[in-house]
N, C-alpha and C positions, 0 to 999 in steps of 0.2 A: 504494500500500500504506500501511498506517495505522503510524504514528511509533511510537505508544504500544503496551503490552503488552495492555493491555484491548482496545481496536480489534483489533488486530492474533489476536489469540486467537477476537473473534466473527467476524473473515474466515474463520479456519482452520474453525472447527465450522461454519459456515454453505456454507463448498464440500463438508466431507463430509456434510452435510446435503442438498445437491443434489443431490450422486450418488446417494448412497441412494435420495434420494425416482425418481429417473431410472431407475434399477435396479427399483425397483420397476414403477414407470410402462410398461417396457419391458416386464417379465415379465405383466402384466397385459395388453396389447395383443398380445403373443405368443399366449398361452391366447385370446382372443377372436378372434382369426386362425385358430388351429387349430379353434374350434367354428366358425367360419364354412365354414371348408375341410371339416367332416364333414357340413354340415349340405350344402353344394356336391354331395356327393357320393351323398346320399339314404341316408349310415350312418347309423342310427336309434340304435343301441346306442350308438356311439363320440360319438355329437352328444350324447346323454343324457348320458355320462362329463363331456366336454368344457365342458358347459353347468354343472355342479356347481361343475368345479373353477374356472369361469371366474364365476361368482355368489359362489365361497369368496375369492378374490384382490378383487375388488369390495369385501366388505364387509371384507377385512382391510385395504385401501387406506383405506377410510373412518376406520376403530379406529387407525389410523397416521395422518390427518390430512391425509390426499395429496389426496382426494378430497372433494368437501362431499359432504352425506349427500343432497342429493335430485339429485345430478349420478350418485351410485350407484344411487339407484332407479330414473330413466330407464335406466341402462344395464343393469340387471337385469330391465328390464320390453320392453326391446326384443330383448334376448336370448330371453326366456321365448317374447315373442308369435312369434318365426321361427320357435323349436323347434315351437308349438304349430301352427303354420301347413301346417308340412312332416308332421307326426304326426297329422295331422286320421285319424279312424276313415274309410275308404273304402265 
């Protein structure tokens, strides 16, 4: 642990900067879990819902710094092509 009050004050904001960013990280792999499991299950409607809110948590990851920005667009474009994969018009 760091001697001085400056050190010692960037350890504190730099752990609750870990969690947070982890909390986030978590809730983002959560939602992409859940549209994976609707998409699993041939729910068109709920995979639809699912895919919104889990493209909404992506680019608010990015605007928060958690994510680079074209680490977001892969994950948005791999998302999009399952949805589109499984919704093909028969």
């Amino acid at each position: 642990m760091a001697k001085s009050k400056t050190p010692a004050k960037r350890a504190r904001i730099n752990e609750e900067n870990r969690l947070r960013n982890k909390a986030q990280k978590t809730k983002l792999k959560n939602a992409i879990k859940r549209y994976e499991s609707a998409l699993a299950s041939n729910d068109v409607e709920n995979a639809q819902v699912s895919l919104v809110n889990a493209i909404s948590l992506v680019d608010k990851s990015v605007s928060k710094g958690i994510l680079h920005k074209n680490t977001a667009a892969r994950k948005k474009s791999a998302l999009t092509k399952k949805f589109n994969q499984i919704n093909q018009p028969s």
